[in-house]
C-alpha positions in Angstrom: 24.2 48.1 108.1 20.8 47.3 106.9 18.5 45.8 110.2 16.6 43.0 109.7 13.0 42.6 110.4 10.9 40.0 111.6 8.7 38.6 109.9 5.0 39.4 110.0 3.0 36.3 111.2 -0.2 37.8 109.3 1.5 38.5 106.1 2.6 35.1 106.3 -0.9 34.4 106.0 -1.8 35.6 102.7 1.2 33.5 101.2 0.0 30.5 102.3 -3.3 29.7 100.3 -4.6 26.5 102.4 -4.3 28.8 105.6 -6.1 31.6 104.5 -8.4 29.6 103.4 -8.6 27.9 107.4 -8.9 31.1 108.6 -11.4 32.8 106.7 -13.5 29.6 107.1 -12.9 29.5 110.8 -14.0 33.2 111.0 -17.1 32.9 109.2 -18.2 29.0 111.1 -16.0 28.5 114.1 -16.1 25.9 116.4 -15.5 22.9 113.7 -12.7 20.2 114.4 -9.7 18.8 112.3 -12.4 16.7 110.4 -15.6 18.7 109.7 -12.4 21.1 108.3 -10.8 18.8 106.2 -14.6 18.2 104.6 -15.0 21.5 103.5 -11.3 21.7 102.2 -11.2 18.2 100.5 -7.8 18.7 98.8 -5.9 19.0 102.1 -4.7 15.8 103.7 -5.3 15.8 107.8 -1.8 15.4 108.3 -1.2 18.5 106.3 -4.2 20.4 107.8 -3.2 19.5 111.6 0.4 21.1 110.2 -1.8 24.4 109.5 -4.0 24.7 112.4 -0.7 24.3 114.6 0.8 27.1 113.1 -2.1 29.2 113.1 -2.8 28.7 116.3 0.8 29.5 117.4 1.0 32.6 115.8 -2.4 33.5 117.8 -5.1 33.7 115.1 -7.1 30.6 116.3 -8.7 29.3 119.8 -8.7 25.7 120.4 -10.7 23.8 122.9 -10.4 20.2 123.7 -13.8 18.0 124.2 -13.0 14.3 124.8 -10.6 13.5 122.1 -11.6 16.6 119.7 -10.1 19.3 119.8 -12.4 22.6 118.0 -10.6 25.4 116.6 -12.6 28.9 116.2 -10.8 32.1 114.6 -10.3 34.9 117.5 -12.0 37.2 116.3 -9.9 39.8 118.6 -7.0 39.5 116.8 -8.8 38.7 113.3 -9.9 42.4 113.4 -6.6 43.9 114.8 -4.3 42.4 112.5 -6.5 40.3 109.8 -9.8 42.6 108.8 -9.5 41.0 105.4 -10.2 37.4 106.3 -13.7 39.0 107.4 -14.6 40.1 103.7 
């Protein structure tokens, strides 16, 4: 019996082009909100890019702190260098 294992969060990471993309921008300018994001990436729709920052912040590569009614997402740069050194280069 062959055991199974779980996936990889990170790996996940480099399949998904839009989030890599997220994450390396977050690492090199953090502290930008769902907007000032979705202007750098023009081709992702908000809707699309909220779906992204969700998951990357629940698999623990991005901080989030709410101001008002923004809420500013900034790579962790803790577990960027652990797990993700490449999003740095």
């Amino acid at each position: 019996m062959v055991k199974k294992i779980p996936p990889n969060p990170f790996l996940k990471l480099k399949l998904y082009l839009t989030r890599f993309k997220i994450a390396q921008l977050l690492a090199k300018h953090p502290d930008q909100c769902c907007s000032m994001l979705g202007q750098q990436l023009e081709m992702v729709a908000s809707s699309t890019l909220s779906h992204h920052l969700k998951q990357l912040s629940e698999c623990g590569l991005l901080k989030m702190r709410k101001e008002g009614t923004f809420i500013y997402y900034s790579a962790d740069m803790d577990v960027i260098q652990k797990y993700a050194p490449y999003l740095l280069a």
